[in-house]
C-alpha positions as CSV (number, residue, x, y, z in Angstrom):
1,X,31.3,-43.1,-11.4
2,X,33.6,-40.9,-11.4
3,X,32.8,-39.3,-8.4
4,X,32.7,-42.1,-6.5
5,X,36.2,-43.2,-7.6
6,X,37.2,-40.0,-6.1
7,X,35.5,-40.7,-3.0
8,X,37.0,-43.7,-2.8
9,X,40.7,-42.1,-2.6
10,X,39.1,-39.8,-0.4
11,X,37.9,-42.4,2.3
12,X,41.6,-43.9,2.4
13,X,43.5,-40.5,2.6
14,X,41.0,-39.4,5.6
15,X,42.6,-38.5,9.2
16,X,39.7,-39.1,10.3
17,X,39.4,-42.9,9.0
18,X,39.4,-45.4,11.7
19,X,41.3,-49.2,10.6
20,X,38.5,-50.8,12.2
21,X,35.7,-49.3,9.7
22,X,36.0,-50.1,5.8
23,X,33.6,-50.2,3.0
24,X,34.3,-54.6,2.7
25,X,34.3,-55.0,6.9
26,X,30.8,-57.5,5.9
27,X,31.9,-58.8,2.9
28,X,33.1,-61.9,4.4
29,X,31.1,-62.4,7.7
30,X,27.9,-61.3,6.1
31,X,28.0,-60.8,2.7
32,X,23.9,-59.8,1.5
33,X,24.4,-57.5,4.5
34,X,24.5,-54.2,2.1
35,X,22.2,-55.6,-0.3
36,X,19.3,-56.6,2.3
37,X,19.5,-53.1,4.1
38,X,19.2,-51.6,0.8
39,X,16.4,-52.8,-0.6
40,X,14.6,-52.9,2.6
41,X,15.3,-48.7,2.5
42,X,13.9,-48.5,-1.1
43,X,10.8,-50.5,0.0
44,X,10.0,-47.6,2.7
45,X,11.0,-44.7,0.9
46,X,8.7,-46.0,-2.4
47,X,5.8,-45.8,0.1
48,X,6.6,-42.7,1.4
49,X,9.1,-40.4,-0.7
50,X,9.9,-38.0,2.4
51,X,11.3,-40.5,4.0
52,X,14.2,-40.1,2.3
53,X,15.0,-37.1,4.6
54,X,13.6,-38.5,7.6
55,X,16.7,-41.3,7.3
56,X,19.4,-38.7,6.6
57,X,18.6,-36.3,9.2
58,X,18.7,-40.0,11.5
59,X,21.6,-40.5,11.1
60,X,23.1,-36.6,11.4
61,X,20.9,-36.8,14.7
62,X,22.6,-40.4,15.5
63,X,26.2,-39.3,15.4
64,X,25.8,-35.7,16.4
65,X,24.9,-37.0,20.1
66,X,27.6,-39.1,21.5
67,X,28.9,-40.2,17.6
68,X,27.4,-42.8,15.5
69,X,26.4,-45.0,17.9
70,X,22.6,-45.8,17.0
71,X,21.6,-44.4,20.7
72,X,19.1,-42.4,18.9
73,X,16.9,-45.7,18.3
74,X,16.9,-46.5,22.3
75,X,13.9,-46.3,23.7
76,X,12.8,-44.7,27.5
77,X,13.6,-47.3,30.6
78,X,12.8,-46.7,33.9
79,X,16.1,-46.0,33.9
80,X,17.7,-44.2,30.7
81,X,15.9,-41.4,28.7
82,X,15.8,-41.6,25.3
83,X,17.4,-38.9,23.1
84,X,14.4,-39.6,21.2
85,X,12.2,-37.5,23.4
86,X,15.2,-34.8,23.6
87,X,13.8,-31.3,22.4
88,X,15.1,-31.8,18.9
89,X,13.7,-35.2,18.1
90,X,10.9,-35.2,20.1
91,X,8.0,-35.5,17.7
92,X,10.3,-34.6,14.6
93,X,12.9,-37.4,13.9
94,X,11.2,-39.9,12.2
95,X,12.5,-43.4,10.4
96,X,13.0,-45.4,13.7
97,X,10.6,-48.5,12.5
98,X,12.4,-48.3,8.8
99,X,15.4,-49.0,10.7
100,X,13.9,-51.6,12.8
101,X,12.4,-53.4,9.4
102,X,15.9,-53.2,7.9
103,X,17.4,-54.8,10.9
104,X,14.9,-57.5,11.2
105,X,15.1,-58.9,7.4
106,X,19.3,-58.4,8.3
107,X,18.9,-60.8,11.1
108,X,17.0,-63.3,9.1
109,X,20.2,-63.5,7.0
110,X,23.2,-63.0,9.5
111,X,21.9,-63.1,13.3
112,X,23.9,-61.6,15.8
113,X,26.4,-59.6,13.1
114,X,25.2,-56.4,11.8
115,X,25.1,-53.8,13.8
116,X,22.0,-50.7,13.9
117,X,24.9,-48.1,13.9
118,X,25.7,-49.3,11.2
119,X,22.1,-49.6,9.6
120,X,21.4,-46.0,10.1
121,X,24.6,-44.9,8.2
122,X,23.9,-47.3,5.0
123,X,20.2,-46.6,5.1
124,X,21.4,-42.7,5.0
125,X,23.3,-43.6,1.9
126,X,20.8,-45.5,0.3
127,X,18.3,-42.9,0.9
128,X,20.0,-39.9,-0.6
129,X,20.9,-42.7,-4.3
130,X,16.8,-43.3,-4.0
131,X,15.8,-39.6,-4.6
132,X,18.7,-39.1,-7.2
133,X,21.4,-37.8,-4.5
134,X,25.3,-38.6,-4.4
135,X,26.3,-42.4,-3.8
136,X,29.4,-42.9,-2.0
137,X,31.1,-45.5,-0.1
138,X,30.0,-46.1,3.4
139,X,32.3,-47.5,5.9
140,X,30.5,-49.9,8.3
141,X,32.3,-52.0,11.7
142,X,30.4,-49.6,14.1
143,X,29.0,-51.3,16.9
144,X,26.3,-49.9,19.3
145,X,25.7,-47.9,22.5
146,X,24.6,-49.4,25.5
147,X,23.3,-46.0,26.9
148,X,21.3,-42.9,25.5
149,X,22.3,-39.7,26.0
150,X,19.3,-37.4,26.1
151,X,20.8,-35.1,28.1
152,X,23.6,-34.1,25.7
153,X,21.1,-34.2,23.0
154,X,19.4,-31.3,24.7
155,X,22.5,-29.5,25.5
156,X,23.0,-28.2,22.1
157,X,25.3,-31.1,20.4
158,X,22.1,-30.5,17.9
159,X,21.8,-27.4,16.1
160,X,19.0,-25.2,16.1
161,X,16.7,-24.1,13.9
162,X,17.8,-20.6,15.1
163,X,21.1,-21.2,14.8
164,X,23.7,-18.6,13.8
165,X,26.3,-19.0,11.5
166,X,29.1,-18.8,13.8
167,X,27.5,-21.3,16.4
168,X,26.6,-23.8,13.7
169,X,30.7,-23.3,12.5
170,X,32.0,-24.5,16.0
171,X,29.6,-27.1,17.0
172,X,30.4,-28.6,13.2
173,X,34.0,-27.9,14.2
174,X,33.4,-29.8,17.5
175,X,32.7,-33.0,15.7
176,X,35.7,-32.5,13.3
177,X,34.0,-30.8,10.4
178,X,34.9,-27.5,8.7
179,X,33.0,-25.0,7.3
180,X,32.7,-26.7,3.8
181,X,31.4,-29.8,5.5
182,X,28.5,-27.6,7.4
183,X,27.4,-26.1,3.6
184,X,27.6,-29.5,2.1
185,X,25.8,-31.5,5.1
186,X,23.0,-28.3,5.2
187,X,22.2,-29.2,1.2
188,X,20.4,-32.3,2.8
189,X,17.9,-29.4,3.5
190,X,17.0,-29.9,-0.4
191,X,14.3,-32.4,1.1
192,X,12.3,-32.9,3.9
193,X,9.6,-30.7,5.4
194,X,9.5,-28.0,8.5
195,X,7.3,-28.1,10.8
196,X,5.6,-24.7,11.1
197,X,6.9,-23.6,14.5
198,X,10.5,-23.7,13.4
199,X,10.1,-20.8,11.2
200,X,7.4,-19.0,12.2
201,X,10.0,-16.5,13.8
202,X,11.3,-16.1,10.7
203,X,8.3,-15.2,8.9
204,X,6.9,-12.6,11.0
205,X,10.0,-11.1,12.6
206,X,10.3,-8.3,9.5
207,X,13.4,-9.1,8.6
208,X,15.2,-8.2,5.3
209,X,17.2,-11.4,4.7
210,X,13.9,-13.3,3.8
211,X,11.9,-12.8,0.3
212,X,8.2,-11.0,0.1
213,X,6.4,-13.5,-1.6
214,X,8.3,-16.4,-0.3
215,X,7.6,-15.3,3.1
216,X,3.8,-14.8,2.1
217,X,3.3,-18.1,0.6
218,X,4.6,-19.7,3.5
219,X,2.8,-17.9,5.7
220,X,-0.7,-19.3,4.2
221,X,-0.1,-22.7,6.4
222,X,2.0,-21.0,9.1
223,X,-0.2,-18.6,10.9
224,X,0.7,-16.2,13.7
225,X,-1.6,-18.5,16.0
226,X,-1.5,-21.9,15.6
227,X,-0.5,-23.9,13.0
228,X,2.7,-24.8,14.8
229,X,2.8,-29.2,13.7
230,X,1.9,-28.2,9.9
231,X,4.3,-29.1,7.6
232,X,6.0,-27.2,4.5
233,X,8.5,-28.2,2.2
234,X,12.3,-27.0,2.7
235,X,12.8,-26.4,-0.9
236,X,9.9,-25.5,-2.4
237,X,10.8,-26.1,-6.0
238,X,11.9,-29.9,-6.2
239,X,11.2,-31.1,-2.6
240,X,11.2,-34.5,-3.4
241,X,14.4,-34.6,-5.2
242,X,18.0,-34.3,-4.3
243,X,19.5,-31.9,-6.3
244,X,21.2,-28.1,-5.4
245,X,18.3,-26.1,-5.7
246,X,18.8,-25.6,-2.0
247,X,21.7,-23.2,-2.7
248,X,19.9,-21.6,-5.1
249,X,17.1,-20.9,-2.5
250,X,19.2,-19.2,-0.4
251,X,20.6,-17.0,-3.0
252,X,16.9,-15.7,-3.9
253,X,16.5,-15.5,0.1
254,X,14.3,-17.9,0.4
255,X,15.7,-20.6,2.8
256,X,12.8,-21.9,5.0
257,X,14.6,-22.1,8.5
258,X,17.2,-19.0,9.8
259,X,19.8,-21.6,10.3
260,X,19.9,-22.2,6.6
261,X,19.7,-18.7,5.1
262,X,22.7,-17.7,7.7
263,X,24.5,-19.8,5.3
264,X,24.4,-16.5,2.6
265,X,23.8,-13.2,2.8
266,X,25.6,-10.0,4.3
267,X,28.7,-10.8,3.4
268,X,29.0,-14.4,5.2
269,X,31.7,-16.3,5.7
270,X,29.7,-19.1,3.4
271,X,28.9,-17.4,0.7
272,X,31.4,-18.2,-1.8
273,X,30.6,-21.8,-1.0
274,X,26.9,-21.3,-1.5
275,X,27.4,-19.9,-4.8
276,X,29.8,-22.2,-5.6
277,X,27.1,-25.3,-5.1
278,X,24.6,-23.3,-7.1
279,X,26.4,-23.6,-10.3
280,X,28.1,-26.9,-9.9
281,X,26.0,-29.7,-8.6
282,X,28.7,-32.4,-9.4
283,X,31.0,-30.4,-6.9
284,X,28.0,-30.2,-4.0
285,X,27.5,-34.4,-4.4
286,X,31.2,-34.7,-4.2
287,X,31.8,-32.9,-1.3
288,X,28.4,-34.1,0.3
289,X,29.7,-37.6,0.1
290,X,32.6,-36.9,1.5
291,X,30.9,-35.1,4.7
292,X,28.9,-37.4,5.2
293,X,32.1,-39.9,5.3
294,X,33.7,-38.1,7.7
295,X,30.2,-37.7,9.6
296,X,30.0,-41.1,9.5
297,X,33.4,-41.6,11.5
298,X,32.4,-39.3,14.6
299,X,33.6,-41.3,17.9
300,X,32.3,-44.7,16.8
301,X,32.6,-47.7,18.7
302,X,35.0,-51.1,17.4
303,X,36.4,-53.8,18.1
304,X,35.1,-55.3,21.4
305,X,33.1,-51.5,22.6
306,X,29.8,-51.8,23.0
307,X,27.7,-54.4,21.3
308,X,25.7,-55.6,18.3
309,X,22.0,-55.1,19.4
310,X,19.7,-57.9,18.5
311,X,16.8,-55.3,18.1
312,X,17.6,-51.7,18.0
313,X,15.1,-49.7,20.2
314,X,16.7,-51.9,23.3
315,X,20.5,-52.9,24.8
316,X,20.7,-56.7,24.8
């Protein structure tokens, strides 16, 4: 509670708060809006725990292109792509018909009102309380893109799996977040799975940043050949539950993808921060929250911009 009371003072102190967006914008023109989405998330992610991540990493995916906008859920026209088939989502972002489910049972109480922008950001929320992760206040107002944007997607408005630490620091710093916002929003990485072929590199490439038997167990389901859909877990210890073992991992040199281990090790710029989180997990849900607050603000649309979507794979 207390952590969310600081978030709280947090979200009105912001720069990068918007007076459109608040935490009460449905409590009068659709007040079970919160409530329906919610339980409609907990109904997925209770059939399928790693959901959960699928429906953060959404929404990072979601505002990261273009802001939170919900042009991730567009799908291909003969005349738009999708960002959906963009080299980082295709056949990795998942969650799209959980959003569609949340948004149906929210038009059966309030047609016409709540937007899928905003159903990606509260689903996000609600996913990370399911598996025992921060709960903080999300703003909501956003309304929704009438365009994709597949070709920023693939420009590199995504990060890599490759990703150094000084790329990942100025494309976070392109969308307004520092460097403790990039450690925090990277502890997401505490569940979810990896397709083999994003760190195959990293487990056959001899490097010294990446532990012996950690690199040996992995490599069991991620052969030299082949192999390149199967699936591991990101944190190997609790990957079903949100907790800081992530930053711990990456201590013991055993974070999955080279994006995340860049985060410690020779003397990076991250480290303190890393170390920090591994000792104090009430500071890593604090300041996850509020990343994912000011996330949650990147270039939204308001007032009369772009629309509320009746269904969210198409523009009305």
């Amino acid at each position: 509670m207390a952590i969310f009371k600081i978030l709280v003072l947090l979200l009105s102190l912001s720069c990068f708060c918007q007076a459109q967006l608040s935490p009460t914008f449905y409590d009068q023109r659709c007040p079970n809006a919160l409530s329906t989405i919610r339980s409609s998330i907990r109904t997925a992610i209770s059939r399928e725990r790693r959901m959960a991540a699928s429906l953060i990493r959404l929404h990072f995916h979601d505002c990261f292109v273009n802001g939170c906008d919900a042009s991730v859920m567009l799908v291909a026209t003969p005349t738009m792509e999708s960002e959906r088939d963009a080299v980082p989502n295709f056949q990795s972002a998942r969650g799209f018909e959980v959003i569609d489910q949340a948004k149906s049972a929210v038009e059966r109480v309030c047609p016409g009102v709540v937007s899928c922008a905003d159903i990606i950001a509260v689903a996000a929320r609600d996913a990370s309380e399911y598996v025992g992760g921060p709960i903080y206040p999300v703003k909501v107002g956003r309304r929704d893109s009438t365009a994709a944007f597949r070709a920023i997607a693939d420009s590199g408005d995504l990060p890599s799996f490759r990703a150094s630490l000084d790329e990942l620091s100025d494309l976070f710093l392109r969308k307004g977040l520092n460097t403790r916002d990039l450690v925090a929003l990277s502890g997401a990485h505490t569940l979810g799975q990896a397709q083999c072929v994003t760190f195959k590199e990293r487990l056959y490439d001899n490097s010294s940043d990446i532990d012996a038997g950690f690199s040996s167990t992995r490599k069991r389901r991620c052969p030299t050949n082949g192999g390149d859909t199967n699936l591991a877990p990101l944190d190997l210890v609790t990957p079903n539950s949100f907790d800081n073992n992530y930053y711990r991992n990456l201590m013991q040199k055993k974070g999955l993808l080279a994006s995340d281990q860049v985060l410690f090790g020779a003397g990076a710029s991250t480290d303190s921060i890393v170390s920090e989180y591994s000792r104090n997990p009430s500071r890593f849900a604090s300041d996850f929250g509020a990343a994912m607050i000011k996330m949650g603000d990147i270039q939204t649309l308001t007032g009369s911009a772009g629309q509320i979507r009746r269904v969210c794979t198409a523009v009305n």
